[in-house]
C-alpha angles and dihedrals in degrees: 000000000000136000122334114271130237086272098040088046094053093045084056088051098047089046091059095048084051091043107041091009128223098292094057104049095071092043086050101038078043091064094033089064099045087051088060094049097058096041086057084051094050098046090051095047090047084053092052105056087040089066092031086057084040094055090048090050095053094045090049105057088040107117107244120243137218106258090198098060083224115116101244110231119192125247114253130172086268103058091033086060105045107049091070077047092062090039101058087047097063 
């Protein structure tokens, strides 16, 4: 039990014309095709902003880094006061 055959193929096409007749198929055939159209769009869009939200969320939980190379030390009342120290020295 496979696919329909040439002449199984042709008796499911006659009983549509029968059916729908000969006005209706391309009209039909017409909006089955653009449905399809549309469902392919939406999947790939749908693709698309998953891995969009999925880049984000990796950037996101990425640790930042120090851009400088230098360790970063906070300023405290020592260091504030003797840098105009070392200044009025020189």
């Amino acid at each position: 039990m496979g696919l329909p055959g040439g002449w199984e193929l042709v008796l499911i096409v006659a009983v549509l014309v029968l059916l729908f007749g000969a006005t209706k198929l391309p009209q039909m055939a017409r909006s089955l095709g653009q449905s399809a159209r549309v469902f392919k769009a939406e999947a790939r869009g749908m693709k698309e902003d998953e891995a969009a939200a999925k880049r984000d969320k990796e950037a996101s939980s990425e640790p930042q880094q120090l851009t400088t190379g230098e360790p970063s030390a906070p300023v405290t009342a020592t260091n504030a006061e003797e840098a105009p120290r070392k200044e009025n020295k020189n």
